[in-house]
C-alpha positions in Angstrom: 0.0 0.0 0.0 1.1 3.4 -0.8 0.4 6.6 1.0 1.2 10.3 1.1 1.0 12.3 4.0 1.1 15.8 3.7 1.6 18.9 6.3 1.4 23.3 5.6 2.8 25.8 7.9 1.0 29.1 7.5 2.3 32.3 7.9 -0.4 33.3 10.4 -3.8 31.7 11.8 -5.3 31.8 7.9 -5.5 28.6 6.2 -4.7 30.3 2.7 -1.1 31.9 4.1 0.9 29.0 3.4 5.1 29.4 4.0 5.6 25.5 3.8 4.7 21.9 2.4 6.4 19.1 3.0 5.4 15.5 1.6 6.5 12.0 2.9 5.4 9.0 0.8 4.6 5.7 2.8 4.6 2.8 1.4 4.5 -1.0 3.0 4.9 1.3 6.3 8.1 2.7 5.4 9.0 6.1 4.6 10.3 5.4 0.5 10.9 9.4 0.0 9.9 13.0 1.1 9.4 16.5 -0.6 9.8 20.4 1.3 9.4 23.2 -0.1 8.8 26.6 1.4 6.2 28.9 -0.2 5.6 32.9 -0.2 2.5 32.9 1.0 -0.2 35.3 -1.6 0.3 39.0 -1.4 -2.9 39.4 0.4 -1.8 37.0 3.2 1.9 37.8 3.5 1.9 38.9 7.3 4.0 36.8 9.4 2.5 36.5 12.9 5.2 35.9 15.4 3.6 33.3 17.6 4.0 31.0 13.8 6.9 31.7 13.3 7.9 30.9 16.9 6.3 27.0 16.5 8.3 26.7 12.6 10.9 29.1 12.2 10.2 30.0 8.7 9.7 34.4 8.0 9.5 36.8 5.4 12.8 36.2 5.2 13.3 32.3 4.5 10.4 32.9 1.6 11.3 35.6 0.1 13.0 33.8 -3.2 10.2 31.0 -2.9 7.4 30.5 -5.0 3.8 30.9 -4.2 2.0 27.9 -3.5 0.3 27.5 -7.3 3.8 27.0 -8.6 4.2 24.7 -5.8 1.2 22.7 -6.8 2.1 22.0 -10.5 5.2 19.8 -8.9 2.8 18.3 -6.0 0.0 17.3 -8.1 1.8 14.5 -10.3 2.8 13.0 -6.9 -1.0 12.2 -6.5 -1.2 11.3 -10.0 1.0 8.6 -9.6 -0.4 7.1 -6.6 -4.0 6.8 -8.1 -2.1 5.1 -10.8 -0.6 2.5 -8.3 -3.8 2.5 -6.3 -5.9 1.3 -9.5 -3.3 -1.3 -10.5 -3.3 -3.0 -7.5 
């Protein structure tokens, strides 16, 4: 069985300001690889509140060469692609 797990840091307490993704792909219950990327957050959302950045360490700073998280998507999504591939094969 494969899996993916997936986790977000956020900028600040809305859902939409993400700063990070990371990615671990499971499979027969062991870790086979992981993904990171950090993510500027949208223009509208780019506040970094400091009690966030206190729990993940990642500010303005860290993201400021990053890409926002569409970009980020377009190299996420065929992750999921192949595992609905695998899924339906066996």
């Amino acid at each position: 069985m494969r899996a993916v797990c997936i986790d977000f840091e956020t900028a600040n307490s809305f859902v939409g300001s993400i700063c990070s993704v990371g990615l671990a792909i499971i499979e027969g219950g062991s870790v086979v690889d992981t993904k990171y990327w950090l993510v500027k957050p949208h223009h509208r959302y780019f506040y970094f509140d400091p009690f966030n950045v206190r729990i993940h360490g990642i500010d303005k700073e860290a993201v400021k060469d990053a890409q926002e998280f569409d970009a980020i998507y377009n190299q996420i999504k065929p992750l999921f692609d192949i595992l609905r591939l695998f899924s339906s094969t066996g």
